[in-house]
C-alpha positions in Angstrom: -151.1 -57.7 6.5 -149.2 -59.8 4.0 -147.5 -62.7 5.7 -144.5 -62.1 3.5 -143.9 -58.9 5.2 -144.6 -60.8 8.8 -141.7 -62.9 8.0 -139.3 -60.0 7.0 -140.1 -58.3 10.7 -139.4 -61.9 12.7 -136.1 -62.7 10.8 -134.8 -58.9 11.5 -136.4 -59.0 15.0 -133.9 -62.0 15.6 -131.0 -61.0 14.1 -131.8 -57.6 16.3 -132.2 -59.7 19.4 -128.7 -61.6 18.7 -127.1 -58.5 18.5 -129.0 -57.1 21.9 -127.7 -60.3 23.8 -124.0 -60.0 22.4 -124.6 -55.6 23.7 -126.3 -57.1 27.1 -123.3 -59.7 27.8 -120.4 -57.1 27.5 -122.1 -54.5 29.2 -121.8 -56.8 32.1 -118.0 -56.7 32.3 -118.2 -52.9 31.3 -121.4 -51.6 32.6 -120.4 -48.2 31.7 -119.7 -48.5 28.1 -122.5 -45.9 26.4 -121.7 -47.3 23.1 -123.4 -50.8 23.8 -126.0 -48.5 26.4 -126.8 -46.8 23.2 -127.0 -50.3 20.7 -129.1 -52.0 22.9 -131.4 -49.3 24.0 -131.5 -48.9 19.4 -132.2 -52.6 18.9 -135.3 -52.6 21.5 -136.8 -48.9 20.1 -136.3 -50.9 16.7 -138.0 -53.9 17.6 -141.1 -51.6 19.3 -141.9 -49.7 16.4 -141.8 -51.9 13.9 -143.3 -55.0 16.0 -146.4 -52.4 16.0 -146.3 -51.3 12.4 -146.4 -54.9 11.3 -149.2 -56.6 13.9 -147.2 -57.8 16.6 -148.7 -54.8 19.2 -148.2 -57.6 21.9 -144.2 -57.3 21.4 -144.3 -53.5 20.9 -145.7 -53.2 24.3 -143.5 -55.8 26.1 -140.8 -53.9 24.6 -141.6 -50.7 25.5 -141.4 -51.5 29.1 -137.8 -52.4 28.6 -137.0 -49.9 26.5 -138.2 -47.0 28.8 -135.7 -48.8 31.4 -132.9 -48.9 29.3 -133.9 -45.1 28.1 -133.0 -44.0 32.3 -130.0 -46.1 32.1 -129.0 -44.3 28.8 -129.3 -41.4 31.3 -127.3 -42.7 34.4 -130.6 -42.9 36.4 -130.5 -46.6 36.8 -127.4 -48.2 36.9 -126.2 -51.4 34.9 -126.3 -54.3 37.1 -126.2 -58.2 37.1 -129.8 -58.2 37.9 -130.9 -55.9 35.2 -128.8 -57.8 32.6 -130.4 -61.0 33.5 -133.8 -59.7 33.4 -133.1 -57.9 30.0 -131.9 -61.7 28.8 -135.3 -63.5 30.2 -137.2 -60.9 28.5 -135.6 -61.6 25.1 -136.4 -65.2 25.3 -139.9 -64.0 25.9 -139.8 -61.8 23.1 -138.3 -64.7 20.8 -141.5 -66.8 22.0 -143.8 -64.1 21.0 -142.4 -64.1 17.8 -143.1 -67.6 17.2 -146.4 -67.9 17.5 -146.9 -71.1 15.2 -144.7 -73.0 16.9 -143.9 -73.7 21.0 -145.5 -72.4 24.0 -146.5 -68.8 24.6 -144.9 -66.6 27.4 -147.7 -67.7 30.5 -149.1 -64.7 32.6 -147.3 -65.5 35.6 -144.3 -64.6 33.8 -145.0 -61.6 31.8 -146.0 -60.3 35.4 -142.9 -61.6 37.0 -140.3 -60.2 34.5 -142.4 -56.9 34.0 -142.3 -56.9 38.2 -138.8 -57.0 38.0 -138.2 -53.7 35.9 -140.6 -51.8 37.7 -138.2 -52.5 40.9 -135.2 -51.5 39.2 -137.1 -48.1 38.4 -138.7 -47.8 41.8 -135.5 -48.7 44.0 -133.5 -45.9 41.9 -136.1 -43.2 43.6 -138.2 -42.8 39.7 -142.0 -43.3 39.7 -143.3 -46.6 38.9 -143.7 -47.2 35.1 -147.6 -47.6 35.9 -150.0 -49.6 37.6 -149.6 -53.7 37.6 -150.5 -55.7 35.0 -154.3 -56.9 35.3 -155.3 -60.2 35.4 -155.8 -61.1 31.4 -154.4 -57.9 29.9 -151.6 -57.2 27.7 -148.0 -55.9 29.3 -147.6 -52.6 29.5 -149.3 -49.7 27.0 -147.1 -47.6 25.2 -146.6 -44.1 26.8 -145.7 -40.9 25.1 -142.5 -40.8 24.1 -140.0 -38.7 26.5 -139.4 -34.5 25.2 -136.4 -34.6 23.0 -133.0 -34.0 24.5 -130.8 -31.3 24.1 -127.8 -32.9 21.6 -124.1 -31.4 22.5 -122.8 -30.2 19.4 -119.3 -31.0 19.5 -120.2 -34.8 18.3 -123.1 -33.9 15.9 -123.1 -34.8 12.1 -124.9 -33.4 9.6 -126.7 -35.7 7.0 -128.7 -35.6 3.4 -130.9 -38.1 3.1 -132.7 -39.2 0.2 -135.8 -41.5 0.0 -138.0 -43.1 -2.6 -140.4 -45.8 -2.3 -141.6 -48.3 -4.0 -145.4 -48.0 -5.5 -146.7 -50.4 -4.0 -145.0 -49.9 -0.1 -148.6 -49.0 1.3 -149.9 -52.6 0.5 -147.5 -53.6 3.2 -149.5 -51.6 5.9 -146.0 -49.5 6.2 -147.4 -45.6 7.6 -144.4 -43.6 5.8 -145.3 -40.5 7.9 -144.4 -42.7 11.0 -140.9 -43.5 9.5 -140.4 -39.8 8.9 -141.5 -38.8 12.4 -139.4 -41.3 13.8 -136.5 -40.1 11.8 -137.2 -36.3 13.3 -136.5 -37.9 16.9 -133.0 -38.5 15.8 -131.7 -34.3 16.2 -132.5 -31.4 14.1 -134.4 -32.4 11.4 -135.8 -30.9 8.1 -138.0 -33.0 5.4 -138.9 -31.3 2.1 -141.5 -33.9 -0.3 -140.2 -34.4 -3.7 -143.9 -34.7 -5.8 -142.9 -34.9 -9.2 -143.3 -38.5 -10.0 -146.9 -38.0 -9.0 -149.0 -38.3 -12.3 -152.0 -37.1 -13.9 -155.5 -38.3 -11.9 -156.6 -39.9 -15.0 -153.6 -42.4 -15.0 -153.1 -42.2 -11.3 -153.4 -45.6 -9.1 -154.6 -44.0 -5.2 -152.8 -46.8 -3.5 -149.8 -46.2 -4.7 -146.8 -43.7 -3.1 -145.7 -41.7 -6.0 -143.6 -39.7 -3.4 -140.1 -39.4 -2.1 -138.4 -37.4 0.5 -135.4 -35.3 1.2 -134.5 -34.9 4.4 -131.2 -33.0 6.0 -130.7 -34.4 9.9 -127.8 -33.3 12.0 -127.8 -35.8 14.6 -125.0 -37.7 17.1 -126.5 -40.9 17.4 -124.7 -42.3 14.2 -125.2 -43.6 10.2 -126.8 -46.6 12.1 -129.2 -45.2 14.2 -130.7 -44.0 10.5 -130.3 -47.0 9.2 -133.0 -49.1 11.9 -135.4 -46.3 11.0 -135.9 -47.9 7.4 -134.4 -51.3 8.9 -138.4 -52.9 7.6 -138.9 -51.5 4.7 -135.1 -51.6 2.9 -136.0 -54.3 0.9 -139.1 -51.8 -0.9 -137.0 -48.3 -1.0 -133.6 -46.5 -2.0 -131.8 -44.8 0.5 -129.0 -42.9 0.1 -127.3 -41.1 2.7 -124.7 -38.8 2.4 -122.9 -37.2 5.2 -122.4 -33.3 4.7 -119.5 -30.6 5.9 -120.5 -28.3 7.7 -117.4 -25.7 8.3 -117.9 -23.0 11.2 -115.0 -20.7 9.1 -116.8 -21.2 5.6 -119.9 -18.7 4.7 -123.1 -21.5 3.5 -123.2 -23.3 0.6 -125.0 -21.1 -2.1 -128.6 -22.7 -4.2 -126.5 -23.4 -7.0 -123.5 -25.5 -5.4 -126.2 -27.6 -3.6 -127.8 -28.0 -7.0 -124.8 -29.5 -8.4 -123.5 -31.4 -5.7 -127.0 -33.2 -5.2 -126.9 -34.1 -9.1 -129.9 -32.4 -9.8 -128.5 -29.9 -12.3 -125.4 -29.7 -14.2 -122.9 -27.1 -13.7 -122.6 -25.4 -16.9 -126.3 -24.7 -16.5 -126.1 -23.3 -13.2 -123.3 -20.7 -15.0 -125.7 -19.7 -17.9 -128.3 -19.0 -15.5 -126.1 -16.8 -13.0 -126.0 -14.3 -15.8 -129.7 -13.6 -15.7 -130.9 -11.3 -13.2 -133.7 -13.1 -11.4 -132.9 -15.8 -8.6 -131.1 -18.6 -9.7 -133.8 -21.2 -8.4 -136.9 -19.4 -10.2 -134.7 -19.4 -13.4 -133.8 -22.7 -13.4 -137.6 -23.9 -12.7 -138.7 -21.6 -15.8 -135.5 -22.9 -17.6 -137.2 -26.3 -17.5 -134.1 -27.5 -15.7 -135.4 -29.1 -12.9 -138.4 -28.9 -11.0 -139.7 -26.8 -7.6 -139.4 -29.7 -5.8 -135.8 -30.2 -6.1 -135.4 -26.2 -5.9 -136.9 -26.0 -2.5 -135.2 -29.4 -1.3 -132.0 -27.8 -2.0 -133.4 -24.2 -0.2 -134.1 -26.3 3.5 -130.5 -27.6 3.1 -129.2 -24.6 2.9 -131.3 -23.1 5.6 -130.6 -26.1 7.4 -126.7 -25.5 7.1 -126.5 -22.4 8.1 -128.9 -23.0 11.0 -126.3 -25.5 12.1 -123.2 -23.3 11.7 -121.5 -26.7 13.3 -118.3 -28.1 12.6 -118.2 -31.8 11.6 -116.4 -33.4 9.0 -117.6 -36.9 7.1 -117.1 -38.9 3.6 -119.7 -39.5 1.7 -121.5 -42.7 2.3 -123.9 -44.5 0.2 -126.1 -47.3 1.6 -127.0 -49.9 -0.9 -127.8 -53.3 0.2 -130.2 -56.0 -0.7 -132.1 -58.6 0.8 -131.7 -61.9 -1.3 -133.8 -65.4 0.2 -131.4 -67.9 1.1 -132.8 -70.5 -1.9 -131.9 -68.2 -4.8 -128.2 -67.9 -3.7 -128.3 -71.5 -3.1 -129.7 -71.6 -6.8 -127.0 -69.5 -7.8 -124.4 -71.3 -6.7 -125.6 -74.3 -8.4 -125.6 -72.9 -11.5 -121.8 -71.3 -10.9 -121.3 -75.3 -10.0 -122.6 -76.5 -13.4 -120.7 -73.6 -15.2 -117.2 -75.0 -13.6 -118.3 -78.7 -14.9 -119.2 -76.9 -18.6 -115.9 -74.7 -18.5 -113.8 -77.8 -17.7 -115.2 -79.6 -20.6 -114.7 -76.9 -22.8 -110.6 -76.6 -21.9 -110.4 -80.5 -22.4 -112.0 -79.9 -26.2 -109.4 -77.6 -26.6 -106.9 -79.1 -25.8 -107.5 -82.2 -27.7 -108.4 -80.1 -31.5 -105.6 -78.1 -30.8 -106.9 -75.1 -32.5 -105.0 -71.7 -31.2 -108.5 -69.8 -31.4 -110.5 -72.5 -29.2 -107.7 -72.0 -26.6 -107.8 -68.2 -26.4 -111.4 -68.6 -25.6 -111.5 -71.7 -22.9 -108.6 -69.9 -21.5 -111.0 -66.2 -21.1 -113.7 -68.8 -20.1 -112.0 -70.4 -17.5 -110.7 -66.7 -16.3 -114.4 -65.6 -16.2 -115.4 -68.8 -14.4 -113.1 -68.6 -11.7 -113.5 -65.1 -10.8 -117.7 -65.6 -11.2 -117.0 -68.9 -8.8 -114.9 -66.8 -6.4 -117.4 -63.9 -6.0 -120.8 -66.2 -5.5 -118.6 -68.0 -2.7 -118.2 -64.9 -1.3 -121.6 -64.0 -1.1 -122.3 -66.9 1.1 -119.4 -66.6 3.3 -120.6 -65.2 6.7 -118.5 -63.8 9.5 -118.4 -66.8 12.2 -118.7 -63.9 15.3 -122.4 -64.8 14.6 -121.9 -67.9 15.8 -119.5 -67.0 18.7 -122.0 -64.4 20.3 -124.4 -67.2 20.7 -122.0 -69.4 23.4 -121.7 -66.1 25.6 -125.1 -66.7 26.8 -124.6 -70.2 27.0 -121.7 -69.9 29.3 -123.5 -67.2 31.6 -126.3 -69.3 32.0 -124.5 -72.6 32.5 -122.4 -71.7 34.9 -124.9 -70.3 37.1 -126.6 -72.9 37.3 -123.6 -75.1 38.1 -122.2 -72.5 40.6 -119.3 -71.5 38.8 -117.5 -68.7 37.9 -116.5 -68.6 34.3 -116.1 -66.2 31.5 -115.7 -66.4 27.9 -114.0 -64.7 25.5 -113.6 -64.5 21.9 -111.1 -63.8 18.9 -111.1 -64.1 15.1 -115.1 -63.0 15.3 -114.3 -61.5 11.4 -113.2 -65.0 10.3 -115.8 -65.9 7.6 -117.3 -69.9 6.6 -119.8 -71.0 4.4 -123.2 -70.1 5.8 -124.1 -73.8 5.1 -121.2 -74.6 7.4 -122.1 -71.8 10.2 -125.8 -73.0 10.3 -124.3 -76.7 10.8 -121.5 -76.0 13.2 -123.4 -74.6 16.3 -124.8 -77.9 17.8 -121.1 -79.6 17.6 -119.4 -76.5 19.1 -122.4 -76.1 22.0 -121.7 -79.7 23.4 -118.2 -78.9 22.7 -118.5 -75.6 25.1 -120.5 -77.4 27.4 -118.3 -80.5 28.3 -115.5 -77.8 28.7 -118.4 -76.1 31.6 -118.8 -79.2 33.3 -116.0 -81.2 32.8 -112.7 -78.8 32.3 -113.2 -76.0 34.7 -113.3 -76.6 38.5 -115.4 -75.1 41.2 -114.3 -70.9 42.2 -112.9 -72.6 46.0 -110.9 -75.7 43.9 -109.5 -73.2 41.7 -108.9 -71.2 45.0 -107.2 -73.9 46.6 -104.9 -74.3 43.3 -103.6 -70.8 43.1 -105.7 -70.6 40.4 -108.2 -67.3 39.9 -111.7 -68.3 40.9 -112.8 -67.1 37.3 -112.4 -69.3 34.8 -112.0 -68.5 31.1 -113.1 -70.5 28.4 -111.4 -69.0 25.0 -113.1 -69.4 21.5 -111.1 -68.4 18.5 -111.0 -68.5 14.7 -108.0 -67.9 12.1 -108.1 -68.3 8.7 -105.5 -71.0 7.1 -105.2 -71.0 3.6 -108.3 -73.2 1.9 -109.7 -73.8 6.2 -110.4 -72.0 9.1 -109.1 -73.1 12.3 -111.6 -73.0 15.5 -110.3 -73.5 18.9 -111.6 -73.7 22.1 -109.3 -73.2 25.4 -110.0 -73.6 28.9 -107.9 -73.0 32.1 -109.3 -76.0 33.7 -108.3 -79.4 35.0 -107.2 -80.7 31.6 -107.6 -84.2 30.8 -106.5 -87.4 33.1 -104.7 -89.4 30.9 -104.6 -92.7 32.7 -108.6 -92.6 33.7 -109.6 -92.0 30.0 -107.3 -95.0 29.0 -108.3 -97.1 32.2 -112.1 -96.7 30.5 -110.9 -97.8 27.0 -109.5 -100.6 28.4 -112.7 -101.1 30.2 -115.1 -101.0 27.2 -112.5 -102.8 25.4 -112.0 -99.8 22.6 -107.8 -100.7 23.6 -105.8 -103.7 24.9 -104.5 -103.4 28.6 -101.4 -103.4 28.1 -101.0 -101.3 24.2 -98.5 -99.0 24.2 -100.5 -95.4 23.1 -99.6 -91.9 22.3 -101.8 -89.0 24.2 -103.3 -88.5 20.5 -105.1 -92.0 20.5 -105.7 -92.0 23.9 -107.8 -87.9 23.8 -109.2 -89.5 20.8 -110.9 -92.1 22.9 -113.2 -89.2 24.1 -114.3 -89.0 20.8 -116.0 -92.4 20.6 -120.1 -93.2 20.9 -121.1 -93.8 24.8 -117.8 -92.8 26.1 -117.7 -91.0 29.4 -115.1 -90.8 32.5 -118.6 -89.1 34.8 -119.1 -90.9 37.9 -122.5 -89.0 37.9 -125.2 -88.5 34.9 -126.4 -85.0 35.4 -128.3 -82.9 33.0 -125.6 -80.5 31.7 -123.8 -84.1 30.5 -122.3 -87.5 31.5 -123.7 -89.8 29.1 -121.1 -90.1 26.6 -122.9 -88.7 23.6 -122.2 -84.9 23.2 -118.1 -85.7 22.3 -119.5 -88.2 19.9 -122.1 -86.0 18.3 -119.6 -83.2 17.7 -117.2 -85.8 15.9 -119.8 -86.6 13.6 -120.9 -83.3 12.7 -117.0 -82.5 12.3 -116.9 -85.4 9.8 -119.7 -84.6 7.8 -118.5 -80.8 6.9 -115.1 -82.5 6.1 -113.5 -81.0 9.5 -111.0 -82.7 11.6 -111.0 -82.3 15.5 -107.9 -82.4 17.8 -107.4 -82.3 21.5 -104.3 -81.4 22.9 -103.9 -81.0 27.2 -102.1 -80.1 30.3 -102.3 -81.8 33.3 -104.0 -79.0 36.2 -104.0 -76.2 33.2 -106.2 -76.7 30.9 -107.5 -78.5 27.4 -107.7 -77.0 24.0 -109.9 -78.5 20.9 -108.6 -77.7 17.6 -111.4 -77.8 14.7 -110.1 -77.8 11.1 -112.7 -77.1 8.6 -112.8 -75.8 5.0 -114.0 -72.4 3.7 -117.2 -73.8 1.9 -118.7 -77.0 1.0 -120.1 -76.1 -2.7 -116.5 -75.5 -4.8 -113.2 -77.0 -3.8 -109.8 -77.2 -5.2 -109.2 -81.0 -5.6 -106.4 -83.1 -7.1 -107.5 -85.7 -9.8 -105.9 -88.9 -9.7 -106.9 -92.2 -11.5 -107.2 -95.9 -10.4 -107.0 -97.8 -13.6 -110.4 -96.3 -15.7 -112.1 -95.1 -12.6 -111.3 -91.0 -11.1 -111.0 -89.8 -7.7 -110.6 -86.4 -6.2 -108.6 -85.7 -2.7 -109.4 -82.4 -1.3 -106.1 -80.6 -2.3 -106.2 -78.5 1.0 -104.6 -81.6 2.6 -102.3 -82.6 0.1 -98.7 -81.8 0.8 -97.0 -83.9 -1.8 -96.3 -86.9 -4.6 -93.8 -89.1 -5.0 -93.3 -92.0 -6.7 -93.6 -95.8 -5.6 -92.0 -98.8 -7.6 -91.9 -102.2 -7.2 -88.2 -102.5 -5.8 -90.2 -99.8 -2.7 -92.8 -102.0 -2.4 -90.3 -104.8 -2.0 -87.8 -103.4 0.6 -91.2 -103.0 3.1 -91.7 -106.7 2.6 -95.3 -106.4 2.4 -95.9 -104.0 4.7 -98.1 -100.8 3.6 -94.9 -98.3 4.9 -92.6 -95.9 2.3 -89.6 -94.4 2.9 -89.7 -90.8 2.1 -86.5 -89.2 2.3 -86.0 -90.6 5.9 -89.4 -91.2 7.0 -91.4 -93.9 7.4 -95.6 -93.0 6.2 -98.1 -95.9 5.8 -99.8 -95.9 2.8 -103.3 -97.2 1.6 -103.8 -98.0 -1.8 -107.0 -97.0 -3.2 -106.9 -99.8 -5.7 -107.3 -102.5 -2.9 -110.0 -100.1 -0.8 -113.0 -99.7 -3.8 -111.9 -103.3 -4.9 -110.4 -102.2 -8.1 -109.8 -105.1 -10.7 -106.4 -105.1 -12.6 -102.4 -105.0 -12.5 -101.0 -102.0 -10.6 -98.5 -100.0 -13.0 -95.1 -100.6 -12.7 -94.5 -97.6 -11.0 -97.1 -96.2 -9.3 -97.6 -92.2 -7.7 -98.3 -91.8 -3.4 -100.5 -88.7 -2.5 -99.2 -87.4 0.6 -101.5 -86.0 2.8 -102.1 -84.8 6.3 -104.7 -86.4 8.8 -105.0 -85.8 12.1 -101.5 -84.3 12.4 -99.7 -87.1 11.0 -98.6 -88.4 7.4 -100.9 -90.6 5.3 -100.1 -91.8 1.7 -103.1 -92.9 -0.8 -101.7 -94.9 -3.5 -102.8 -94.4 -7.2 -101.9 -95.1 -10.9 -101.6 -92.0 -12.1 -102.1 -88.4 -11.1 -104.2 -86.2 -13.5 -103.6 -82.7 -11.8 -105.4 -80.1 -10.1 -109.1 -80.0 -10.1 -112.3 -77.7 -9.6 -114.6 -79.9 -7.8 -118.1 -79.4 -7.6 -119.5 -81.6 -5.2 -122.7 -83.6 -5.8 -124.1 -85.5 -3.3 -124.5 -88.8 -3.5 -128.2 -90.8 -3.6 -129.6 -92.3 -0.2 -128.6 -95.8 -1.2 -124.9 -94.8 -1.0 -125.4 -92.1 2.0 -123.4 -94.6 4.3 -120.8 -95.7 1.7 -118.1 -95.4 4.0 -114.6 -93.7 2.6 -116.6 -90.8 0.1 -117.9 -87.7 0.7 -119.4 -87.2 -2.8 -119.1 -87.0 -6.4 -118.4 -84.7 -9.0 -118.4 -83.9 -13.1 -115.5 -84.5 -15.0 -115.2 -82.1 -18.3 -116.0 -85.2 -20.4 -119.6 -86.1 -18.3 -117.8 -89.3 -16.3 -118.7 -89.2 -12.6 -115.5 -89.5 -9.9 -115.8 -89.7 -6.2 -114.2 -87.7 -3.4 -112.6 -89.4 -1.4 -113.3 -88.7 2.7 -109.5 -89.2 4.0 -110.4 -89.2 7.5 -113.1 -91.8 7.1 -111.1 -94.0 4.8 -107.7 -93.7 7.4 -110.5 -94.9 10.2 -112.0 -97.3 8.0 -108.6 -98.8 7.3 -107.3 -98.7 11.0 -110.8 -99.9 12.2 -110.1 -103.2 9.5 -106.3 -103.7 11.0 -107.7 -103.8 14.6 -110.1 -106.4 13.5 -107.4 -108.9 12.4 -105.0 -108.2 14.7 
């Protein structure tokens, strides 16, 4: 078995298992929802068959076990219930650990036994026979049994379906059994599979390990496009599907040969009217015609057998699956290239501009059309919805708060909100000790909340909306809130403030934020040390987020994450600091004004501008990279907003709007502090982005020190 193929089957089994755990968590607030029944009872059939096809018989069997539970509750013999949910969820984790065999421990006996116990229990104490005799000391979990006699489908929610397959030549290398697939598909409802042969070739030229055959298959089935779909879930990546969902009208006679002949595409209408004047059958006259082949003749015969077999009402568009698997370092490759095609297309608009030729311009101006819409569409591709990141915390919460003893349920909005996959993969450690602190530290225990009028369930609420150039991520809880005087009595303690500084609630939450800061009496394992609100910070920082906090007293905290869409391409604003560029993200930008010496004199040396009524510190770039020279007699302030308040960055002269690619920058500058990275200019010189947030902290940080 080729490795390759091993790899394919572990990264679907996982993103099946994710969505089993998100089906597994709501069906324990709605137990009797047969949709998610149905999707997790898919996912685990899914996982069993092709864990066997592909060498992993020890997950196929474990699986089996649960899927032949899940198969009675499908049924209503065995009811959903906190206990089978929890075991469903240990047994995943299992699963997981059998699918990582290079690395971590494997699932001991003791627990196999226990968890395979547990579902035998649920079977027996619902008055079914035992699944079959225990485990023996040594052996595998259970052996797959016979699959259970095929169910009568109601056809008032059937849909009929044409289905075409081809493979590619070389699918048997990857130890796939086709005939498997197709049996599997036949499970799904009434079923008919005609071969198509005529790609097969001569012997002489003919390779015996290759498939040279496709298949046409017509299914009427209720179970859904998706329950087709996981049939071919392993080997999508080496075949063409094509499914196509078919009306089937009770008041309409069958389709006749030749309308399924033309509808398929296999012949072309005029032909099929030439033909009709001939005597004989239209499919022998079209086969002696040399018009198309037996194959597709007799394809398009069980269709219409099939059809009018049916006789069923159902009504469906046509729907075409084409996807593709691509590995995440070729679209990562991709978007470099779309990076270094920006940099080009901005040097070729600055060469036109300066020859002012009207030709030259026409084409930088088609270029940098091109460029933008081939930049917008390769960000796309990597933009992910951020539900996959949301379904993870569910579990976390569940288990958490059973092992804290409280009561406390989470839910979720915005799941469709898509980030930067680099930003999803990087985002779920800061948001779990986010999640975690709200566990421990926001909501109280079921009797507190009792005694507070409060409903013994808490909620924790996780949402995402998009804003322009960022998505917003917040995280809500109906606890305690935050105690404003103990956090600030602790600053004052660890001397981060001066005992008597007069604070806003901003700067005092943001005190929560700092390394080794914790209001715990006790250390526990969940938290209490003062690192998790630090960690999360960072990571914040380092995707070029900003975090908020924002309380009330006995009702509860929220935690505002501002991050951008993607960290490859940003919009950016070019400004200049005597010969040496800089970018500010332009997401943050809100405005510039000018800043003249008669300004500079009315604040009597004080970094502070008046704009139009309101006072906003400035910091002047000049002074923070230690820029040599005379500032310009009138100089431009970049207004932009950190943190919810005002912040000017003084600079020479701005240059405009900017496409930034950003590089980053070598290990010896990694802790430069103030920029992010770097990026290309059109005519090769490097400028850095600036990190706003770090250089406001930086500056503050300095103040403090002299003050």
């Amino acid at each position: 078995m080729n490795e390759n193929h091993k790899e394919v089957f572990k990264e679907e089994a996982c993103e099946l298992l994710i969505e089993l755990e998100t089906a597994l968590l709501e069906l324990e607030t709605t137990p009797d929802d047969k949709d998610l029944i149905g999707k997790a009872f898919r996912a685990m059939h899914t996982i069993k068959g092709s864990g066997a096809m592909f060498g992993f018989d020890d997950v196929a069997e474990f699986t089996h076990e649960i899927e032949t539970v899940f198969d009675k509750v499908r049924d209503g013999d065995i009811p959903v219930t906190k206990t089978l949910i929890s075991l469903t969820l240990r047994a995943m984790d299992v699963i997981k650990m059998m699918l990582d065999r290079t690395g971590g421990e494997a699932p001991s006996e003791p627990a196999l036994q226990e968890i395979v116990g547990g579902f035998r229990k649920l079977v027996s104490a619902n008055g079914e026979e035992s699944l079959g005799t225990p485990l023996a000391e040594g052996s595998s979990p259970i052996k797959a049994s016979p699959p259970p006699p095929e169910q009568v489908i109601p056809f008032d929610s059937q849909v009929t379906y044409r289905i075409r397959l081809s493979f590619s030549n070389d699918i048997f290398e990857t130890g796939t059994n086709l005939l498997l697939l197709l049996d599997e598909l036949r499970t799904l409802g009434e079923c008919s599979v005609t071969a198509d042969t005529n790609d097969i070739p001569y012997l002489d030229v003919m390779n015996p390990e290759y498939c040279y055959t496709g298949w046409d298959a017509v299914l009427t089935t209720d179970k859904g496009i998706n329950a087709i779909k996981d049939v071919f879930i392993f080997v999508e990546d080496r075949c063409e599907i094509k499914i196509d969902a078919i009306r089937t009208d009770e008041e309409e006679d069958h389709k006749k040969l030749g309308e399924i002949l033309v509808e398929r595409g296999d012949v072309a209408y005029e032909d099929v009217l030439r033909i009709l004047k001939e005597k004989k059958p239209l499919g022998e006259v079209l086969v002696e015609k040399g018009i198309t082949t037996p194959d597709k003749v007799d394809s398009a015969l069980a269709e219409q057998q099939h059809v009018k077999k049916i006789r069923e009402k159902a009504q469906g568009k046509e729907e075409i699956i084409s996807t593709i698997k691509v590995p995440a370092e070729k679209l990562d490759m991709l978007v470099n290239l779309v990076g270094e095609m920006v940099t080009v297309q901005a040097r070729l608009s600055q060469t036109a501009s300066l020859l002012h030729s009207s030709d030259l311009d026409s084409i930088a101006e088609e270029v940098e059309r091109l460029t933008a819409e081939l930049r917008d569409n390769t960000l796309n591709i990597r933009m992910l919805p951020i539900g996959s990141t949301f379904g993870r915390f569910r579990r976390l919460t569940r288990d958490l708060s059973q092992e804290l003893g409280k009561e406390i349920e989470m839910t979720t909005e915005g799941e469709d909100a898509e980030l930067d996959k680099t930003v999803i993969e990087r985002l779920n450690d800061p948001l779990v000790h986010l999640i975690r602190n709200c566990i421990d530290h926001g909501i109280e225990m079921p009797d507190v909340r009792q005694s507070m009028d409060k409903p013994r369930k808490g909620t924790i609420h996780l949402s995402a909306v998009h804003s322009g150039a960022n998505v917003f991520i917040r995280i809500r809880d109906d606890g305690r809130g935050l105690d404003r005087e103990a956090i600030l009595s602790k600053a004052v303690e660890k001397g981060l403030a001066a005992p008597h500084a007069e604070l806003t609630d901003r700067e005092i939450f943001n005190f929560i934020l700092e390394p080794g800061f914790s209001t715990a009496k006790v250390v526990s394992n969940v938290s209490g040390r003062g690192v998790g609100m630090d960690v999360a910070k960072k990571a914040i920082d380092a995707l070029g987020g900003t975090i908020e906090m924002s309380t009330e007293r006995g009702k509860g905290t929220t935690v505002t994450i501002k991050l951008p869409l993607t960290l490859a391409i940003v919009e950016g604003l070019l400004v200049k600091v005597a010969e040496d560029h800089f970018v500010l993200p332009l997401s943050i930008v809100e405005e510039c004004v000018e800043l003249t010496r008669e300004d500079v004199k009315k604040a009597h040396g004080r970094n502070m501008a008046n704009i139009r009524g309101e006072i906003v510190p400035y910091i002047k770039l000049r002074n923070e990279f230690g820029i040599s020279g005379d500032s310009p007699d009138i100089e431009q302030i970049v207004i932009t907003g950190v943190n919810g308040e005002r912040i000017g960055f003084v600079v020479d002269q701005v240059v405009g709007e900017h496409q930034t690619v950003i590089k980053n920058l070598g290990k010896f500058y990694k802790n430069v502090d103030s920029v992010s990275g770097a990026t290309i200019l059109g005519d090769g010189t490097v400028a850095l982005i600036v990190d706003v947030p770090k250089a406001v902290r930086s500056v503050e940080l300095a103040e403090a020190a002299f003050s």
